[in-house]
N, C-alpha and C positions, 0 to 999 in steps of 0.2 A: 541405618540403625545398627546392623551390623559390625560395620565399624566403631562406632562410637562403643559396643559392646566389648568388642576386641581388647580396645585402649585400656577402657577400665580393668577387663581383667589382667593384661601387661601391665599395668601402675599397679595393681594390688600384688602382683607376683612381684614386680621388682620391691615394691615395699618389704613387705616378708622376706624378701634376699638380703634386706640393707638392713633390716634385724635380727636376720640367724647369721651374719657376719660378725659383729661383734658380739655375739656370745661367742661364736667358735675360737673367738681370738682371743677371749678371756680364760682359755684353760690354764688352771693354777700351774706355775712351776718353779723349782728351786733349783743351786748352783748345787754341786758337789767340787770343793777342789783338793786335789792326790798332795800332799806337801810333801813328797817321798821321790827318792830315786828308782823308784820299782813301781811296777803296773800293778794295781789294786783291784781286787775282787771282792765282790761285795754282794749286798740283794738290799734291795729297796721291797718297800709293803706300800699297797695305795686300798684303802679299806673298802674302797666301793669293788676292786675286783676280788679282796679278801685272798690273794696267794704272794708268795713273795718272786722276784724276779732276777737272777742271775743278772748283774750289772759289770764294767771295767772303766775303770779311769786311768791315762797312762800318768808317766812318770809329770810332776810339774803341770799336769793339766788339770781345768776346770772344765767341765760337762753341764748342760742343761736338762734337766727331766723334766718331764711334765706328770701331771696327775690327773691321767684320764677319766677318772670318773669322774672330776672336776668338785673332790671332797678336799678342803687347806689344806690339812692335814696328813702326815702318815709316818714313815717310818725306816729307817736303814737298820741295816746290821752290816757286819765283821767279825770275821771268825778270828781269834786267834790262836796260834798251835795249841793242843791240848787243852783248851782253855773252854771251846765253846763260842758262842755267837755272844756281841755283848750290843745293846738295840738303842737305838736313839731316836727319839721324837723330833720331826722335822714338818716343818710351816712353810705356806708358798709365800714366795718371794725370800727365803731365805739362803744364806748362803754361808755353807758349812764346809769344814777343815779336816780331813783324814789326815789322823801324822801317828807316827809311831812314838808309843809316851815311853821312856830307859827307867822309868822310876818305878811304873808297873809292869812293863815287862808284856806290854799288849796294843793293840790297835786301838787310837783315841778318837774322837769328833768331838770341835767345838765350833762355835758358832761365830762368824766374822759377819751375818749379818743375822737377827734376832727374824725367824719367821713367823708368817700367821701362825698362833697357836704350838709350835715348835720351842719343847723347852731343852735343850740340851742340859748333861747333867753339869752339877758344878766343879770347878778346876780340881783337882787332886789335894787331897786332903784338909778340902775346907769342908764341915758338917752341911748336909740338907738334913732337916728333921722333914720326916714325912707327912705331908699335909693331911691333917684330920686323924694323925697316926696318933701312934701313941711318944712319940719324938724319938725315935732311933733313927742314930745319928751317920745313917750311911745314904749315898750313892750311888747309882749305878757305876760298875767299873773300879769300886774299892776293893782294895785288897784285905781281907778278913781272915782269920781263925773261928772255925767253926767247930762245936762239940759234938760228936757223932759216938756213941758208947763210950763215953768214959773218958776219950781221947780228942785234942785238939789235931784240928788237917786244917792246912792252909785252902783258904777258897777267894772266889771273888762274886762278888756283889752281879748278876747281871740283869734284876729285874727289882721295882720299889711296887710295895704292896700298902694297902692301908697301916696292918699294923703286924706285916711280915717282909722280911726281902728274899727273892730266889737267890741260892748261889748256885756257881757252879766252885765243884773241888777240883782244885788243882792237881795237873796230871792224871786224872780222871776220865770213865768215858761219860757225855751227857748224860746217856741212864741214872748215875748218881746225882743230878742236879734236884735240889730239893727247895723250898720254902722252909725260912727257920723265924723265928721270935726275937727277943731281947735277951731270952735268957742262954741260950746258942750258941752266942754268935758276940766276938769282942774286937777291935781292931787289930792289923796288923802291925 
């Protein structure tokens, strides 16, 4: 009886082993690939650990991340000089493009395969109207004129609100990064 005790509890263990396997091996993950001759630095954000993470891609190369907390979801950034972090929404199974844009003058991502839930922003000066905004006609990572006392400063787009966008000003430190309206803020 003993045995026969045994066995059953070995088949219930081995059971349980043959279904925490593939959970384990369904951990979401997405590509990042460098389109650049230079080694990229960067942070990725995974929400379920809520901090961002010091990441590197070298020159021509694509990397695999995973998302530990096993939420689709989350998020890169890229600093560029003077400029500030500009953040991108990123879905598992997706696989996304670092390349340096000459027209803005900053660090781009787009999307070469469409992730779960990952919207990257739209190609350079095509309008997004902000969903459920009030339709101001920017993107993350546009280049804008902003009105700050009386005077226009060049700024860029790095965050979409319901019916505000964050910028950062140009050649500025972050501390001046603000949330502006429609009436603010006009294109570049």
């Amino acid at each position: 009886m003993k045995n026969f005790g045994r066995a059953i509890a070995a088949i219930f263990a081995w059971a349980l082993l043959c279904m925490a396997l593939p959970a384990a091996a369904q951990i979401p993950t997405y590509n990042i690939y460098n389109d650049t001759n230079t080694v990229l630095n960067f942070q990725t954000f995974d929400p379920g650990r809520g901090t961002w993470k010091d990441q590197q891609v070298g020159p021509h190369q694509q990397k695999t991340f995973n998302m530990n907390s096993g939420i689709p979801t989350g998020k890169i950034r890229i600093a560029t000089a003077d400029r500030g972090f500009n953040e991108y929404n990123i879905g598992a199974g997706g696989v996304y493009r670092l390349t340096w844009s000459q027209a803005k003058q900053m660090w781009d991502v787009s999307a070469d395969q469409q992730g779960v839930g990952g919207r990257p922003k739209q190609p350079y000066g095509q309008a997004n109207p902000v969903p459920g905004g009030n339709g101001m006609p920017y993107s993350q990572g546009d280049a804008t004129m902003v009105l700050w006392k009386g005077k226009w400063y060049p700024a860029t787009v790095i965050q979409v609100g319901r019916e505000r966008v964050k910028i950062h000003y140009d050649g500025y430190d972050n501390s001046w990064d603000e949330w502006v309206d429609g009436s603010r803020i006009r294109p570049r």
